[in-house]
C-alpha positions in Angstrom: -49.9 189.9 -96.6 -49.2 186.1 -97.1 -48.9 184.4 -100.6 -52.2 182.1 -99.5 -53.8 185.7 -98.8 -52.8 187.3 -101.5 -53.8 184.3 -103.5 -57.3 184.5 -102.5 -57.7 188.2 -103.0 -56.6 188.1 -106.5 -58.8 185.1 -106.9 -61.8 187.2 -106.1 -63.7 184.1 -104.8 -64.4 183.6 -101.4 -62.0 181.0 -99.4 -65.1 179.7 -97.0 -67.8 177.6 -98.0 -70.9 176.2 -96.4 -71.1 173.6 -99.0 -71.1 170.0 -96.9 -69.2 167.3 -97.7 -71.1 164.3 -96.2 -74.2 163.5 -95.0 -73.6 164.9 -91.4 -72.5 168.1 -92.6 -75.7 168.3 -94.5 -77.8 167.5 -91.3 -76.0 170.2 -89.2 -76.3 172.7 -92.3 -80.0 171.6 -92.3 -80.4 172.4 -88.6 -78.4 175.6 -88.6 -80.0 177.2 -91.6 -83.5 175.8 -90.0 -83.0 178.4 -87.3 -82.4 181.2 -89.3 -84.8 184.6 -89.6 -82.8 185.4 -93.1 -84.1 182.6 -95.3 -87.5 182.0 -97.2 -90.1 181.0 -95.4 -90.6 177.6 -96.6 -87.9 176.3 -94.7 -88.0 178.0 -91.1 -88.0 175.3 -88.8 -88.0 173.0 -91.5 -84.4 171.2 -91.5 -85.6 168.1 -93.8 -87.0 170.5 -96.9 -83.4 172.2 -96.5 -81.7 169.0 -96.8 -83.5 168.0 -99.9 -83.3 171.5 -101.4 -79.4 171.3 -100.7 -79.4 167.6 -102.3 -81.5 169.0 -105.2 -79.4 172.0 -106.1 -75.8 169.7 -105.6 -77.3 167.7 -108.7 -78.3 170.8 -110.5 -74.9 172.5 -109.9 -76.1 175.0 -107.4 -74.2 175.9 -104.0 -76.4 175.4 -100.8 -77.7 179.3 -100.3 -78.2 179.3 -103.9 -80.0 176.3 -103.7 -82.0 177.7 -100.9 -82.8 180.8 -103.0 -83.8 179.5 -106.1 -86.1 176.2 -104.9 -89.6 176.5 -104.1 -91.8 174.6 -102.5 -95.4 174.7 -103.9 -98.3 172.8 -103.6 -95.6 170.1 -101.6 -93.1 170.0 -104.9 -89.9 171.4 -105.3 -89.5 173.8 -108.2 -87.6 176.0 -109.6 -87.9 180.2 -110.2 -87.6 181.0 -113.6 -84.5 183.1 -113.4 -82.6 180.4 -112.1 -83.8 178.1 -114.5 -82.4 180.4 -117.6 -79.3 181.1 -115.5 -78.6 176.9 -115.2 -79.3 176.8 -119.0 -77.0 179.6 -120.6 -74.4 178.4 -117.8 -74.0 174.5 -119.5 -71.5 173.9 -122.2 -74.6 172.1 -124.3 -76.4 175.8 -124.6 -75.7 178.3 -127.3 -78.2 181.1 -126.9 -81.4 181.9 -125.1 -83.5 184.7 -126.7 -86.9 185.8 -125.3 -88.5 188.5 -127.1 -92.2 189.9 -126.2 -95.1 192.1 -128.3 -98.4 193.3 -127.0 -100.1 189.8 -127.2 -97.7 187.0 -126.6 -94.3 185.9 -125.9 -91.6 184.0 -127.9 -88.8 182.6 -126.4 -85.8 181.0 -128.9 -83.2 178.9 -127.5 -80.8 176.5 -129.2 -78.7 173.4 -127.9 -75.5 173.1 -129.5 -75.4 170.6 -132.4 -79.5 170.8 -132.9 -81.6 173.3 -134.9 -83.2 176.6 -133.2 -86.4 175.8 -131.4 -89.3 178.4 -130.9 -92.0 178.0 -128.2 -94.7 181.2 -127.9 -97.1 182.1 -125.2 -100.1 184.1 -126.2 -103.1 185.9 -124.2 -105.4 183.5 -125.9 -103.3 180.7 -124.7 -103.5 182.2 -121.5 -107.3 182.8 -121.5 -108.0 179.2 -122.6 -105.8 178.2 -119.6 -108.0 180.4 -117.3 -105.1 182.4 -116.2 -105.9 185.6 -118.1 -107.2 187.8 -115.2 -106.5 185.5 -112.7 -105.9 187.1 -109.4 -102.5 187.6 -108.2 -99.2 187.9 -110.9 -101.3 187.3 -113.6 -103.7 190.4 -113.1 -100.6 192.6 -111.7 -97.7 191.5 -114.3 -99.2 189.9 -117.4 -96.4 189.9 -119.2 -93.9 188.8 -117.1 -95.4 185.9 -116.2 -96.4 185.1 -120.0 -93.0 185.2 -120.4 -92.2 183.0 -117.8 -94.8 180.3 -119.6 -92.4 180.8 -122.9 -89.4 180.6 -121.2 -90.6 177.4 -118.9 -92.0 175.6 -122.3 -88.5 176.2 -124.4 -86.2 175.4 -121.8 -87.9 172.8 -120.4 -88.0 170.8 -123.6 -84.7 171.4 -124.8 -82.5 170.9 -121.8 -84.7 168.1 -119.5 -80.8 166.8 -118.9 -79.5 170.5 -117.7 -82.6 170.9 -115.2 -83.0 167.5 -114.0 -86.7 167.3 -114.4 -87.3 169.4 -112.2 -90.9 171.8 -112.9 -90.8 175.6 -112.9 -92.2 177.4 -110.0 -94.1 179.9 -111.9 -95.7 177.2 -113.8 -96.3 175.2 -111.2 -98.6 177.9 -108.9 -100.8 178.4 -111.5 -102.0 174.4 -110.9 -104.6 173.5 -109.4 -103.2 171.8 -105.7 -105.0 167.7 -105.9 -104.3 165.4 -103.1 -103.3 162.0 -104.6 -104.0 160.2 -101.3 -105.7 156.7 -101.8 -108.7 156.7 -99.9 -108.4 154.6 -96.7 -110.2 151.6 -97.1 -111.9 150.5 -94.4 -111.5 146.4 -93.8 -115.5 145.5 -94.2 -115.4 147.5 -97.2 -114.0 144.7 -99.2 -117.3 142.7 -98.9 -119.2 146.5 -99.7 -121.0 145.9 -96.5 -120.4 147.7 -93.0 -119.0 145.8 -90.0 -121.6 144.2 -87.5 -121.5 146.5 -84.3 -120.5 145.0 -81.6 -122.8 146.6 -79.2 -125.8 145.5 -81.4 -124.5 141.9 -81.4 -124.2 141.1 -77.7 -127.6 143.3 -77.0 -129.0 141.0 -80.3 -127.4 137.7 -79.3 -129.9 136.4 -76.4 -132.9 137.0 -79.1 -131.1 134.6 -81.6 -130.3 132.2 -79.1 -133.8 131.8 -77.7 -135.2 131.3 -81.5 -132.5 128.3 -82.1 -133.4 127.1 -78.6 -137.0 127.0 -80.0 -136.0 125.2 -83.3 -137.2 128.6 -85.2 -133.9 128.6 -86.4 -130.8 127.5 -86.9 -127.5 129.0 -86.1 -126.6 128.9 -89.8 -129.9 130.9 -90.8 -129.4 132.9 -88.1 -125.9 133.8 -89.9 -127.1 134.1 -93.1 -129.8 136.4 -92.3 -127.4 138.9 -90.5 -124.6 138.8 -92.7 -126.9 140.1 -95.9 -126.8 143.2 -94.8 -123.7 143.8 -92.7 -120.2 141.5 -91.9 -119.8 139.2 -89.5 -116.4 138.7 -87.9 -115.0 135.1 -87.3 -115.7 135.5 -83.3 -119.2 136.4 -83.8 -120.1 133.9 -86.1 -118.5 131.1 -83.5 -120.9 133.4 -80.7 -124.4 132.5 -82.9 -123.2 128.8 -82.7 -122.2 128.7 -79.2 -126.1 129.9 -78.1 -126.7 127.3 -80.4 -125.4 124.0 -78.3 -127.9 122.6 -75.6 -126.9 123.4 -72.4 -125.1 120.1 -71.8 -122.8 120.2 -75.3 -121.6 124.0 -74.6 -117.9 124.1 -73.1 -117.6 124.7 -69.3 -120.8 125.0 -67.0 -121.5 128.3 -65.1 -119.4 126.9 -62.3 -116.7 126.3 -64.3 -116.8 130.0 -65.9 -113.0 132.0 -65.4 -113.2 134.7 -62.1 -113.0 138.6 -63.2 -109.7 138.5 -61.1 -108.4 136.0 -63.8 -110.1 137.9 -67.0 -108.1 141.0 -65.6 -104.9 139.5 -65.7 -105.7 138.4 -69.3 -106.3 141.5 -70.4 -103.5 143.2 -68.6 -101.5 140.7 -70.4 -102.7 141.7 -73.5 -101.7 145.1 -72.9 -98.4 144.7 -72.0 -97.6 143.3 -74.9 -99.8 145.1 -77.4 -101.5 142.3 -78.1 -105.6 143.5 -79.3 -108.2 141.9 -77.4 -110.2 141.1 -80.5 -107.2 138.8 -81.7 -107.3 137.2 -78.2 -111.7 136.7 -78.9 -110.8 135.5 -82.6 -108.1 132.9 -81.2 -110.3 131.1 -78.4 -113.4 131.6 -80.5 -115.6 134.2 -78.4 -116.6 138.1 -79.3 -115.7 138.9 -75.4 -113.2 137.7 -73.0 -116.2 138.6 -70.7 -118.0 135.5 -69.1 -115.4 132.8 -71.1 -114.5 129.6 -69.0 -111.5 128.5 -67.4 -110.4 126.4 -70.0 -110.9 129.3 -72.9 -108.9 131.7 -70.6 -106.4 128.9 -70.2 -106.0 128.4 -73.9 -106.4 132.8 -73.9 -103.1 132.4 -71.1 -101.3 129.6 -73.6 -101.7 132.0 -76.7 -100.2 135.5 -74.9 -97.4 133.7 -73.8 -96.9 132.0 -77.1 -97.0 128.4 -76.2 -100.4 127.8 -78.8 
């Protein structure tokens, strides 16, 4: 047997190490360990909550498989089982002891950080009845105790060594809360005014009504506007629509002859698509709510906007 050998046997630590060193070692680990049928469940085919369960046990001192082990993902957070959290505690230089001790009714857990006085946090049924976790299904109604203990334990340790633990919450702590989604709901852009978008559909089938009652001097394009838009929005192109049917047939732009052929209007809109362009921003920039029936000159000032020469 070789020195080096010998060297590691008498060592009694292992000379291979899955531990990465940069950040595409990580990625590989990630993927590798992703595939594996011998590792909790959380992270089967899941090579990003590896990578940030490898990250989040290198700052907590913890080698990758422990890391793996010991971090839990619940309710989308990354936590940490209570037996690795008294393990990382009574493993740091700053701990002295860490005593838990438990009677019929409650648990007390003592733990002191070198240099400060003893401190003493106590988990009861009746704290655990007013938390409605008394009875609960699941641990609580199986193992009592244990995970009354585990409440003690999370409380002392938690607020003794935030430094040793990172922050980071306990996992037996953490399933016994309630799962909220935080998500902003998505605002929808009419919403600002507190009134629902005009539909489209009922403003073209709507539009030839309004026109006729301007044409008849009933009423004007403006009240016309102001009528619709008390009880839903209007959008920029459908207000410049209402005044459109409002011109005499003389003062509106481009005569029927003049209007742009479908052939034309197609390659607008193909244009639009190739370049992921929305045909309501093409409506909004020449001043229409379709690119349906426009003249020649709109679709030429609709041609001079896609290719960017407006």
């Amino acid at each position: 047997m070789s020195e080096e050998s010998l060297a590691v046997v008498q060592s009694g630590k292992p000379s291979f190490s899955l531990a990465p060193r940069d950040l595409d070692q990580a990625l590989k680990f990630a993927d590798i360990m992703a595939k594996s049928s011998i590792i909790p469940k959380d992270f089967a085919g899941n090579p990003g909550n590896i990578l940030v369960a490898v990250q989040w046990g290198m700052e907590l001192g913890l080698q990758p498989m422990q890391a793996m082990q010991n971090i839990a993902v619940i309710n989308g957070r990354p936590s940490l089982w209570g037996d690795a959290v008294i393990g990382l505690v009574r493993s740091s230089p700053l701990c002295e002891y860490v005593i838990e001790e438990q009677t019929e009714n409650q648990s007390i857990c003592r733990v002191k950080r070198r240099g400060e006085q003893e401190q003493v946090r106590i988990f009861t049924d009746d704290d655990a009845k007013k938390a409605g976790l008394l009875g609960k299904q699941g641990p609580w109604t199986q193992y009592p105790k244990r995970m009354r203990q585990m409440r003690a334990r999370s409380w002392a340790l938690r607020d003794v060594f935030p430094d040793v633990l990172r922050g980071m919450p306990i996992a037996e702590e953490v399933m016994d809360m309630p799962e909220k989604d935080i998500t902003p709901p998505r605002q929808q852009p009419a919403a600002i005014e507190g009134k629902p978008a005009y539909p489209q559909e009922a403003f073209d089938t709507n539009l030839p009504k309004w026109s006729a009652l301007i044409k008849s001097g009933k009423k004007t394009a403006d009240e016309i506007i102001v009528t619709v838009a008390s009880k839903a929005t209007l959008t920029d192109a459908q207000k410049a629509a209402i005044h459109e049917a409002a011109k005499k047939p003389e003062e509106k732009t481009g005569a029927p002859a003049d209007k742009a052929s479908p052939a034309l209007i197609e390659k607008l809109k193909d244009m639009a698509a190739d370049i992921s362009v929305p045909l309501s921003e093409v409506c909004d920039h020449i001043g229409v709510s379709s690119l349906d029936g426009i003249t020649v000159e709109q679709a030429e000032k609709a041609l001079k906007f896609l290719n960017g020469d407006n």
